[in-house]
C-alpha positions in Angstrom: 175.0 70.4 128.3 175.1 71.1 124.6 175.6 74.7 123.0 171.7 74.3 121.2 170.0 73.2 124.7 171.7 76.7 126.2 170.8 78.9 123.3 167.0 76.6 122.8 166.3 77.8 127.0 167.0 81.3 126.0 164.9 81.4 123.3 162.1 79.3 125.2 162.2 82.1 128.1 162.1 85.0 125.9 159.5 84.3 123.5 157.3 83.6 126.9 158.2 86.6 127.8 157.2 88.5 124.6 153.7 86.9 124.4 153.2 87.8 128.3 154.3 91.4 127.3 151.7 91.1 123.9 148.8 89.7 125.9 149.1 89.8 129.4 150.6 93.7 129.9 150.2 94.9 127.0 146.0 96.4 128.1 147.1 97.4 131.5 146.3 101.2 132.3 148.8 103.2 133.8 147.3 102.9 137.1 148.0 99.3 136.9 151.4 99.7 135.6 152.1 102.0 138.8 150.4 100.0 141.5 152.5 98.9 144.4 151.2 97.3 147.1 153.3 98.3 149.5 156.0 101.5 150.2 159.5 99.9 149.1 158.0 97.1 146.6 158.2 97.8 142.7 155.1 98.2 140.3 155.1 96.5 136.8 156.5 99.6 135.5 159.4 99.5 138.1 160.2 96.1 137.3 160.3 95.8 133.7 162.7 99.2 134.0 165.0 97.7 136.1 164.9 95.1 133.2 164.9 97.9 130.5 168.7 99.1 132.2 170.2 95.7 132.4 169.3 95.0 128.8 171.0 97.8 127.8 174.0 96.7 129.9 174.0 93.0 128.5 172.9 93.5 124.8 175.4 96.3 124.4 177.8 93.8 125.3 176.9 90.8 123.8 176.7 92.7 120.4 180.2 93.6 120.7 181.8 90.8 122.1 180.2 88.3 119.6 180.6 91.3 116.5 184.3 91.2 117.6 185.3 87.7 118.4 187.6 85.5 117.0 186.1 82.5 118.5 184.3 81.9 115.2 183.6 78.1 115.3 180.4 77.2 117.4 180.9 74.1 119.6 178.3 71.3 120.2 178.9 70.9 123.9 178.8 73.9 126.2 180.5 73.8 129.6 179.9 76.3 132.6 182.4 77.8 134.5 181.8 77.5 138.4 181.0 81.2 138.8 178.8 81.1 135.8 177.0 78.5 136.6 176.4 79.5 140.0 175.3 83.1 138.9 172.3 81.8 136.6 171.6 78.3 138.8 171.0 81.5 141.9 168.7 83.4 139.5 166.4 80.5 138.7 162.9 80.2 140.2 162.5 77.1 141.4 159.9 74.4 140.2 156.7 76.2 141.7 157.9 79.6 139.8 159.3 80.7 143.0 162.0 82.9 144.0 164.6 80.2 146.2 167.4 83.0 146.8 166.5 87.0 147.2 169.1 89.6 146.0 169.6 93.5 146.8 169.7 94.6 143.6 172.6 97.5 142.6 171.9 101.0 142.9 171.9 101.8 139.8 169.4 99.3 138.4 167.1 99.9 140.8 164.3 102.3 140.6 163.5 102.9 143.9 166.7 104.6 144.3 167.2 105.4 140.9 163.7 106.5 139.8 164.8 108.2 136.4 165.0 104.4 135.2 161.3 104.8 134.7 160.6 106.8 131.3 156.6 105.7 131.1 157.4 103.3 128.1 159.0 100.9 129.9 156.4 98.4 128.3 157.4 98.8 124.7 161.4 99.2 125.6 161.0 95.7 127.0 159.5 94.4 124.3 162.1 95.7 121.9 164.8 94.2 124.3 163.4 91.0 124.4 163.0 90.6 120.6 166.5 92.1 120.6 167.5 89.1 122.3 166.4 86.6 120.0 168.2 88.7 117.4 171.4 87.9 119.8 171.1 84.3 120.2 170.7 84.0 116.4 173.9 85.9 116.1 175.5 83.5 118.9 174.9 80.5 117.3 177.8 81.6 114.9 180.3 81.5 117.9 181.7 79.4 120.6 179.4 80.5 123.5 182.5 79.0 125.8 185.0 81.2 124.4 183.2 84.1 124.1 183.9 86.2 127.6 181.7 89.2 128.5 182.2 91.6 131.7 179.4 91.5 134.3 177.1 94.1 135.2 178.1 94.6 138.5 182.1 94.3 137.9 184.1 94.7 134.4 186.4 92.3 136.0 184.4 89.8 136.6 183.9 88.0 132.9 181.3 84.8 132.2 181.2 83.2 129.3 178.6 84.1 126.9 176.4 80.7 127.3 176.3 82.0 131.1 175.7 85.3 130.8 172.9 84.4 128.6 171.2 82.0 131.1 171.6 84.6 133.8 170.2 87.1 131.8 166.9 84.5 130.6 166.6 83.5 134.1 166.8 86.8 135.1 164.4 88.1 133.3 162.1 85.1 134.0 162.8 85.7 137.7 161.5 89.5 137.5 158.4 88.6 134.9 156.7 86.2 137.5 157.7 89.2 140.1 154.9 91.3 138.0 152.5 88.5 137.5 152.1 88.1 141.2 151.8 91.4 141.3 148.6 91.4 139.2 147.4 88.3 141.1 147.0 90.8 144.8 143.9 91.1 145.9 144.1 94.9 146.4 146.0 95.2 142.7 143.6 97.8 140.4 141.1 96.0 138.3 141.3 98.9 135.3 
């Protein structure tokens, strides 16, 4: 796969996302933004936290690592590393926009048991994270997205290189945004 096809998906995700944040959630009333069907599940407000908290995670990172590389010479082609490529194939939807694998996610990114993660503008934080990261992937098309190595979320041993981190954080992002659109297709989901 080239560098531009990696950095191009990105970009394609996120800017989907930012227009479904402008025109889709952008009206909902806080009663909407709240609505859970069920004890246990996440509401929209929930769910774009839990992407709020990882964004501050990755973008911190990806700032510094690509402010501080030496890796300054971009390469056309872009090669995975096993566990890279595994992480952002697993986070994927599949070709119906469906979730094929089902994870647990970490206490600390997840507002059921971490319900400070939800400040009530959860909405327009995810909106400045996502136009963040199109800030980013201009930035990374200055450096080798192979070379490039940045910690993991869940383990600062654990590196990827910065093409698969990047996936795994579109595709995970992707992943949670059609969680919150079939949210909003329920039949019992508020109307206003």
């Amino acid at each position: 796969m080239t560098t531009q096809w990696v950095l191009d998906e990105v970009a394609t995700i996120t800017e989907r996302n930012i227009q479904l944040l402008k025109q889709k959630f952008s009206g909902f009333s806080q009663q909407q933004l709240t609505w859970k069907p069920y004890d246990g599940a996440w509401s929209i407000a929930e769910i774009f936290a839990h992407l709020n908290e990882y964004s501050r995670f990755y973008h911190t990172v990806f700032h510094r690592r690509i402010d501080r590389t030496r890796f300054r010479e971009p390469k056309e082609i872009f090669v995975s590393s096993p566990l890279g490529r595994s992480a952002w194939v697993s986070m994927k939807l599949g070709n119906a926009k469906n979730v094929k694998r089902r994870f647990n996610a970490p206490k600390a990114y997840n507002p059921n048991v971490n319900p400070s993660l939800v400040t009530g503008k959860d909405l327009e934080t995810l909106l400045a994270g996502q136009n963040e990261l199109i800030a980013i992937l201009e930035k990374a098309l200055g450096v080798n997205i192979r070379k490039v190595k940045v910690p993991i979320a869940i383990s600062k041993i654990i590196r990827f290189r910065l093409g698969d981190a990047l996936l795994f954080v579109a595709y995970h992002n992707e992943r949670h945004f059609q969680q919150a659109i079939n949210l909003t297709k329920m039949a019992q989901f508020p109307k206003k």
